[in-house]
GUSE-15407 format. One record per residue (C-alpha): residue number from 1; x, y, z. Coordinates in nm, 3 decimals, decimal comma, m for minus. Layout:
N
vodo; c1; c2; c3
NUM; X; Y; Z .
...
This chain:
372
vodo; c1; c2; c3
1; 0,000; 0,000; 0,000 .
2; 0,096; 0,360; m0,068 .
3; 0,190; 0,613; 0,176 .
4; m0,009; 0,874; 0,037 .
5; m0,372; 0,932; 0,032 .
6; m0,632; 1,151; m0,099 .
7; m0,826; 1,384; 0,118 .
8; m1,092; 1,661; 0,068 .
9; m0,995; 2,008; 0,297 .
10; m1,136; 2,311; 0,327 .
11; m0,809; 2,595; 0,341 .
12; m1,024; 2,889; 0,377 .
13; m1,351; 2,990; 0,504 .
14; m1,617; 3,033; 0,206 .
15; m1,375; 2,890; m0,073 .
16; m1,449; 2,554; m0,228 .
17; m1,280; 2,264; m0,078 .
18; m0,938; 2,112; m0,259 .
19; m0,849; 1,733; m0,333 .
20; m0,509; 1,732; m0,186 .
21; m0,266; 1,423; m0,158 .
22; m0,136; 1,409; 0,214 .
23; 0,005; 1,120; 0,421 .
24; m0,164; 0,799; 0,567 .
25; m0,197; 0,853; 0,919 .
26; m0,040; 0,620; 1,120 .
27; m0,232; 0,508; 1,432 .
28; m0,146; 0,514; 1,781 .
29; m0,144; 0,244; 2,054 .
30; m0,511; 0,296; 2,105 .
31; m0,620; 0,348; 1,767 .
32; m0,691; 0,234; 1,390 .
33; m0,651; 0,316; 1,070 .
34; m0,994; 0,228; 0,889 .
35; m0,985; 0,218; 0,486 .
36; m1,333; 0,509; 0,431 .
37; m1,589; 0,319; 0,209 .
38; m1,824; 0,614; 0,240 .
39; m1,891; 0,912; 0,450 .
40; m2,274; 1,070; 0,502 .
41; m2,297; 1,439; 0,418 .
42; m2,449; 1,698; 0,682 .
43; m2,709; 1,862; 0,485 .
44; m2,619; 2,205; 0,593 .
45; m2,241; 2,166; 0,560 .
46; m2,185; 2,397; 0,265 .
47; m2,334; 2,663; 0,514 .
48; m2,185; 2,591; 0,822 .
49; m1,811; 2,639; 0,677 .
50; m1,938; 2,942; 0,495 .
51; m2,119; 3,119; 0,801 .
52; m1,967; 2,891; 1,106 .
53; m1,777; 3,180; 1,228 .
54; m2,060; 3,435; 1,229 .
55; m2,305; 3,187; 1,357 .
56; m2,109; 3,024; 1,617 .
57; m1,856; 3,234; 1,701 .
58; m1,780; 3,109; 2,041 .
59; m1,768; 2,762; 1,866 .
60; m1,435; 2,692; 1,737 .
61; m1,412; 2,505; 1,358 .
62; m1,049; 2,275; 1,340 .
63; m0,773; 2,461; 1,221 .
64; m0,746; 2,501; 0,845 .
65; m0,654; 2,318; 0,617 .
66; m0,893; 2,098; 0,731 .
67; m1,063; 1,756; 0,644 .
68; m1,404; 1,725; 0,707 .
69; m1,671; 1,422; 0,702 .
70; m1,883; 1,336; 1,031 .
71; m2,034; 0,988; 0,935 .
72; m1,719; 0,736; 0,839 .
73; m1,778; 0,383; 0,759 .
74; m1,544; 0,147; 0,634 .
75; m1,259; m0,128; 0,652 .
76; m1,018; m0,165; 0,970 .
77; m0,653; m0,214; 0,789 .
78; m0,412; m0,105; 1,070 .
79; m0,435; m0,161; 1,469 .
80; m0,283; m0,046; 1,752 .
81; m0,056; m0,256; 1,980 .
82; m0,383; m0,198; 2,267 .
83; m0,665; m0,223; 2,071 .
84; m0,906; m0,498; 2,194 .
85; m1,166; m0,658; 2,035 .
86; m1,130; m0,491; 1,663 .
87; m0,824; m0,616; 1,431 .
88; m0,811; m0,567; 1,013 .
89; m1,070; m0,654; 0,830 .
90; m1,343; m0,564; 1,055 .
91; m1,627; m0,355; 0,914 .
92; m1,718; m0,061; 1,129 .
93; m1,875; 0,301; 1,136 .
94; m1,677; 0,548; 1,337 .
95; m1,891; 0,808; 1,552 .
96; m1,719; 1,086; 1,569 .
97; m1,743; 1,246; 1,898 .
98; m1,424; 1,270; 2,068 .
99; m1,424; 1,328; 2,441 .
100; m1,117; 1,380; 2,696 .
101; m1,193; 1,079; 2,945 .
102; m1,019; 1,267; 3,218 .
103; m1,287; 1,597; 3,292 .
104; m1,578; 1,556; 3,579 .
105; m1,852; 1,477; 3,299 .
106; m1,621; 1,176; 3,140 .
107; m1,500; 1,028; 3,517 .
108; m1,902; 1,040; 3,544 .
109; m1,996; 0,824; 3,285 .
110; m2,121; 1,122; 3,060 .
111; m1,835; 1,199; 2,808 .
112; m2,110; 1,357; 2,576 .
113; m2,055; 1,624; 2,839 .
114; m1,736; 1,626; 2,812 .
115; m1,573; 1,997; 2,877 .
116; m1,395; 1,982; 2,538 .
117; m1,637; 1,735; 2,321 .
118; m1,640; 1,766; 1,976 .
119; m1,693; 1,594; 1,627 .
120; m1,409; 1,501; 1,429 .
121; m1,448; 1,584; 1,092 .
122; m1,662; 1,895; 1,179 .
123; m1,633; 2,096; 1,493 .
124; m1,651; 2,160; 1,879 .
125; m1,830; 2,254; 2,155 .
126; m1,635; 2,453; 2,354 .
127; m1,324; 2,675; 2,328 .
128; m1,149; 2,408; 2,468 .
129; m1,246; 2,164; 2,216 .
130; m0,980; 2,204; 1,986 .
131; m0,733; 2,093; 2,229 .
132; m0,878; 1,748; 2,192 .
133; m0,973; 1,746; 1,859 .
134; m0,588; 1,819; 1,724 .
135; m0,494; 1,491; 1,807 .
136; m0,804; 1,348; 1,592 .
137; m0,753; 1,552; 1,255 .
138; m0,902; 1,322; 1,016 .
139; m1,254; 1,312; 0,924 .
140; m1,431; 1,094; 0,639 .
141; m1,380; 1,286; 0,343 .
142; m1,047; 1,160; 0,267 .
143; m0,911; 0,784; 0,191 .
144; m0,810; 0,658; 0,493 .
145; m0,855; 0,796; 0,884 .
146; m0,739; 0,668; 1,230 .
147; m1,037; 0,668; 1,527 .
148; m0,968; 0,574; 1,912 .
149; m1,092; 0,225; 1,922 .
150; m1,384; 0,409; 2,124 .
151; m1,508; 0,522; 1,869 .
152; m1,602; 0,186; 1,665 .
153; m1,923; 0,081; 1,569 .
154; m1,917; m0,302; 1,480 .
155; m2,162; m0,352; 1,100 .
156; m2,325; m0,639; 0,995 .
157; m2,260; m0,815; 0,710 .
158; m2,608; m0,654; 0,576 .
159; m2,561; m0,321; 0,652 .
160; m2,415; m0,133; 0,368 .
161; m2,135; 0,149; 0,394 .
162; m2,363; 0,398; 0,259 .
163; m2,622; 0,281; 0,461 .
164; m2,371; 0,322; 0,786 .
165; m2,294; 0,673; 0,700 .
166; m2,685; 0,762; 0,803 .
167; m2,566; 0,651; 1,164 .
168; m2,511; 1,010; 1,274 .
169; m2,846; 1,119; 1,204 .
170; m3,033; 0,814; 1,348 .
171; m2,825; 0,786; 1,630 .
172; m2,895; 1,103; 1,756 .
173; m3,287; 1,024; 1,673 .
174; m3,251; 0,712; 1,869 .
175; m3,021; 0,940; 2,194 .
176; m3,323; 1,174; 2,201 .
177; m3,615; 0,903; 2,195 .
178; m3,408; 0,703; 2,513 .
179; m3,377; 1,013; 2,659 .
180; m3,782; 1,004; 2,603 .
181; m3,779; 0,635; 2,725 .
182; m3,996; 0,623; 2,454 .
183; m4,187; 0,223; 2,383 .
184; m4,501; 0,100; 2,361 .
185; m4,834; 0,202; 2,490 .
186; m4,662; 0,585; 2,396 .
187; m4,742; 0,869; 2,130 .
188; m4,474; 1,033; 2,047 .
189; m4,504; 1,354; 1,796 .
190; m4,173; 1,430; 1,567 .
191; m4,164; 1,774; 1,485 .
192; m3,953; 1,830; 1,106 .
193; m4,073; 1,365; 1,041 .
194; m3,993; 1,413; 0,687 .
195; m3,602; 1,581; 0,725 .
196; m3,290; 1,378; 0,751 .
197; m3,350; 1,397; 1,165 .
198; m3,699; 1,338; 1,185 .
199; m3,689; 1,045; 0,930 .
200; m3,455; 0,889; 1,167 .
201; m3,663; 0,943; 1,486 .
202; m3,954; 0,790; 1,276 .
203; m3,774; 0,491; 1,212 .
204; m3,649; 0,446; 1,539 .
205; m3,950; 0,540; 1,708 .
206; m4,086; 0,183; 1,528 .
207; m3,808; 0,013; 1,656 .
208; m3,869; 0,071; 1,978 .
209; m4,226; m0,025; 1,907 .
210; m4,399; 0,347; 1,990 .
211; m4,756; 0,249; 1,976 .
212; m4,856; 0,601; 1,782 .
213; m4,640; 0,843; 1,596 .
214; m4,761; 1,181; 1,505 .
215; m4,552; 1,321; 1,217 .
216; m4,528; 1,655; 1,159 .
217; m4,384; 1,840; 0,845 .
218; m4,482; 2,078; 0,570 .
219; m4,437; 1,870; 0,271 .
220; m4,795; 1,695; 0,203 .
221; m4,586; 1,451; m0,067 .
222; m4,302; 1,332; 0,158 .
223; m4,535; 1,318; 0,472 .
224; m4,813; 1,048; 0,262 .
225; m4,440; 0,858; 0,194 .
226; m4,327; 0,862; 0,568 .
227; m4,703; 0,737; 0,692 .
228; m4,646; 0,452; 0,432 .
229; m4,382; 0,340; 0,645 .
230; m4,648; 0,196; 0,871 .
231; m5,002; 0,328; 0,850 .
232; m5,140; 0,197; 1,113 .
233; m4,908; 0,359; 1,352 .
234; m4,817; 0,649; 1,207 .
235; m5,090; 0,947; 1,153 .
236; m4,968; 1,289; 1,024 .
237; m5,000; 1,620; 1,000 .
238; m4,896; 1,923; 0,749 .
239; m4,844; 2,267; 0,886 .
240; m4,884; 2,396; 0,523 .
241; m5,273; 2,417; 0,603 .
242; m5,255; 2,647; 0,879 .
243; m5,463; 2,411; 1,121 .
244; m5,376; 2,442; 1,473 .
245; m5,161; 2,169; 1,526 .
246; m5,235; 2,117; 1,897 .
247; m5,627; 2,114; 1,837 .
248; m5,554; 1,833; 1,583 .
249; m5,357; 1,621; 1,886 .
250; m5,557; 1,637; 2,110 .
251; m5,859; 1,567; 1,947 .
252; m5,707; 1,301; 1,811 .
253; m5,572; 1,173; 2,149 .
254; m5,888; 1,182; 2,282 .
255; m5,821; 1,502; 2,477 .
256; m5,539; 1,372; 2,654 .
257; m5,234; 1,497; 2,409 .
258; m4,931; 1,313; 2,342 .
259; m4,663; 1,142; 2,557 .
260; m4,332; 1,293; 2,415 .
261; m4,201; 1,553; 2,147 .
262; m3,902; 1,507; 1,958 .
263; m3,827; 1,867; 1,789 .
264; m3,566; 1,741; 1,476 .
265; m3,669; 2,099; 1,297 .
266; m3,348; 2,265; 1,120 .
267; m3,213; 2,607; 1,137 .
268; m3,471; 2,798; 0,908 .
269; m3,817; 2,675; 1,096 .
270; m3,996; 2,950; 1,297 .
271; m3,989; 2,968; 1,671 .
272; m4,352; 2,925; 1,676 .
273; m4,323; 2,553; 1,525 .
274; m4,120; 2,440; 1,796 .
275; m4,354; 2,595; 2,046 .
276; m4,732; 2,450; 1,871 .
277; m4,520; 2,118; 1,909 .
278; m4,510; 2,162; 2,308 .
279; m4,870; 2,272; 2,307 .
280; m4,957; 1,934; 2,212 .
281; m4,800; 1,818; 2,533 .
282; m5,000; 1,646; 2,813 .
283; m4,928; 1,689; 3,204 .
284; m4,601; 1,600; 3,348 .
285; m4,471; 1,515; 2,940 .
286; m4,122; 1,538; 2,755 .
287; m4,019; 1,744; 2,494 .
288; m3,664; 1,626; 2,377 .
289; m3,469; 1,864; 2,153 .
290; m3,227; 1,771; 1,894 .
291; m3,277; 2,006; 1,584 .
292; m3,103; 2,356; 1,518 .
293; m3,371; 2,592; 1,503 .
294; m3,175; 2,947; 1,509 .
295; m3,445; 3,195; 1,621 .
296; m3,459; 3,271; 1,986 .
297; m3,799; 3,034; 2,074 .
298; m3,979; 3,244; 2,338 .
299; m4,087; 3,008; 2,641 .
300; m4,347; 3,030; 2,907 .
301; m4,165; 2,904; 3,181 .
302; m4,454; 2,921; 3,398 .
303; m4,692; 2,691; 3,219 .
304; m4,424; 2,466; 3,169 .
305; m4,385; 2,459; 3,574 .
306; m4,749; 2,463; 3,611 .
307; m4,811; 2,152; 3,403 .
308; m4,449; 1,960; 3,550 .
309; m4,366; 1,964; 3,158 .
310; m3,943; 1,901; 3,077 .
311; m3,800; 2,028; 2,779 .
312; m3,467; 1,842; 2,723 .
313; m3,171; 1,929; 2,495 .
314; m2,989; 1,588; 2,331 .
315; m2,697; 1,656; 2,170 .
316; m2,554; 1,285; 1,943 .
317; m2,472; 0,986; 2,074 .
318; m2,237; 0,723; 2,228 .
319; m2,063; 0,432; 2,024 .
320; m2,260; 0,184; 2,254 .
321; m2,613; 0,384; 2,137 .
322; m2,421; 0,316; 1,750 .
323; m2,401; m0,021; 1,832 .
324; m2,774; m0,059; 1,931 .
325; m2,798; 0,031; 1,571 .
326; m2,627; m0,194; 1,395 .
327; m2,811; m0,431; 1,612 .
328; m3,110; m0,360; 1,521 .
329; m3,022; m0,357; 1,122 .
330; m2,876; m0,692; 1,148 .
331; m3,228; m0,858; 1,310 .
332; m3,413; m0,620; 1,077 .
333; m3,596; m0,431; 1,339 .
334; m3,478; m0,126; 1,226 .
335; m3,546; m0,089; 0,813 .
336; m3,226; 0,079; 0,672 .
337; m3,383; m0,013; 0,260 .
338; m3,613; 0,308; 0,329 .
339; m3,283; 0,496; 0,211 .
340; m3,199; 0,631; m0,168 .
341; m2,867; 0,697; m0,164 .
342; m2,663; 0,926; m0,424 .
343; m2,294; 0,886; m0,426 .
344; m2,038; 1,072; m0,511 .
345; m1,680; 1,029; m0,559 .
346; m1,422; 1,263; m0,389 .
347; m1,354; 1,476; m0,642 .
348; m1,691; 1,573; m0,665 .
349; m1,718; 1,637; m0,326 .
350; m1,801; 2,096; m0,421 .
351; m2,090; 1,937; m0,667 .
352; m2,214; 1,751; m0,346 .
353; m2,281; 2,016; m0,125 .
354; m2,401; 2,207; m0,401 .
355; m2,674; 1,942; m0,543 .
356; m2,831; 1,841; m0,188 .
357; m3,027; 2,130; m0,130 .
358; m3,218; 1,905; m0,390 .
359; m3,255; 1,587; m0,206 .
360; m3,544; 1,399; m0,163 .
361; m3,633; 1,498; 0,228 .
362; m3,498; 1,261; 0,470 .
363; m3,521; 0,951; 0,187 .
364; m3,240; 1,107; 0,044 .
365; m2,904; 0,965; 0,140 .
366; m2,613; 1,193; 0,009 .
367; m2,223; 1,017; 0,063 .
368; m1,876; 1,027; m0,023 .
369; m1,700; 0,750; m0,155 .
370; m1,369; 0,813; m0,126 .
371; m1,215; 0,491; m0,313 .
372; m1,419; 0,568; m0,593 .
């Protein structure tokens, strides 16, 4: 094998990214070197390293040049002299969330609280993060990558590479529905069901056999194609027609509204659809957050109090929640086929994050092949 490698990085902020030929990465003691198959890509990428430092400017993005990529899957070809239980040839999906191991939050058992967590292949959480993430400077848009042996997600034989590099998405989905304790007997409403996110927590809220989903979306098209998914558990709703979407859940709950919101709505959705979503909310309910709505959402703390209601933030998930995953694909209680995926080679990695603004809603599946 060569010692070089291609890999797509982004030099400056707002230019296009470059194919450059760097180095294989050798890993450490505790890590591997995994041979990419394919790498999802974040719909909103092309914005967030155009605007990142104007929307997030306490938020720090790795230093440039930089490779990006958050959902790696692919081929274990090198190992460290103390990685346990993954050698060569394994199959795998690398979550990227890198935490310290040594803060309060990680001693704790909580290292997605870690003081300096952040994504490889993207960016941070906290000034601190890039401490960390300098020692983790790969991310999936490039050949090969090394990953802490943390990190590893085993696959199944019959889950595909492309179909891997959706983990991101519905691993967080799945995070926020646990956090839920969402199951049966339940009614859980996802706010954004037909987006990348909300797909995700519609899939997984089957999984973990939700009796009734309430999907919510604008799109009348995508939301008849999600309620195929299962009709006779999943009812929806279109905020195109200007209903009032907490009249429609409770009178379709009987009066008693639902058990748990999962918000999955992205940065351009109004304030007021994340708060109609809570409205729908019955006594002593859950609202879990995991979307990126940017406009300041104006709460009522007081009814919240008044009717014991939590609203929860969920921010990804841990390699043991990725695992869950796989799990599930491999005994087919979680349906991965639901998926169209468009691939693209690395070289065409600009004409990616130009062409998904045209995707298909959450059906779509847009990802890098970098051996291609």
């Amino acid at each position: 094998m060569t010692n070089k490698m291609r890999a797509a990085r982004l030099h400056d902020i707002g230019s296009p990214m470059s194919v450059d030929e760097i180095d294989i990465p050798t890993p450490d003691s505790d890590e591997v070197l995994v041979r990419v198959e394919s790498c999802g890509v974040v719909p909103n990428l092309g914005n967030v390293i155009k605007n990142y430092p104007t929307w997030f400017p306490d938020l720090p993005l790795p230093k440039l040049p930089a490779i990006f990529g958050l959902d790696p899957a692919g081929t274990v070809v090198g190992v460290g002299k103390r990685v346990f239980n993954f050698k060569e040839g394994d199959r795998v999906y690398v979550n990227p969330a890198r935490f310290c191991g040594t803060c309060r939050c990680c001693r704790k058992g909580d290292p997605l609280s870690c003081e300096r967590f952040g994504y490889s292949g993207y960016f941070g959480f906290s000034p601190e993060a890039n401490d960390l993430l300098k020692h983790y400077p790969y991310g999936g848009f490039s050949q090969f990558m090394t990953a802490p042996q943390y990190s590893l997600v085993k696959l199944p034989d019959n889950v595909t590479f492309d179909q891997a590099a959706r983990f991101g998405y519905l691993g967080t989905a799945y995070a926020a529905l646990k956090r839920g304790n969402a199951g049966p007997g339940m009614t859980v409403l996802v706010n954004g069901a037909s987006g990348t996110l909300g797909l995700g927590a519609v899939l997984l809220a089957l999984a973990l056999g939700v009796t009734r989903i309430f999907a919510v979306a604008r799109d009348k098209a995508l939301l008849e194609q999600v309620r195929q998914l299962a009709p006779l558990r999943i009812e929806t709703f279109s905020t195109s027609d200007g209903n009032s979407l907490s009249e429609w859940a409770f009178s379709n709950t009987n009066g008693a509204g639902v058990d748990l919101v999962v918000d999955t709505l992205g940065p351009g959705a109004p304030a007021s659809a994340v708060t109609d979503a809570i409205d729908c909310l019955h006594r002593g309910a859950q609202a879990v957050h995991v979307g990126g709505v940017s406009e300041l959402v104006p709460m009522n703390l007081f009814k919240l109090m008044a009717a014991q209601v939590q609203w929860l933030g969920s921010n990804w998930f841990t390699a043991g929640q990725g695992q869950d995953l796989a799990d599930m694909a491999e005994r087919g209680v979680l349906d991965l086929s639901v998926f169209e995926t468009t691939g693209f080679g690395l070289s065409r990695i600009n004409e990616a994050l130009d062409s998904i603004a045209g995707r298909h809603g959450g059906f779509t599946n847009f990802v890098i092949n970098p051996q291609a």
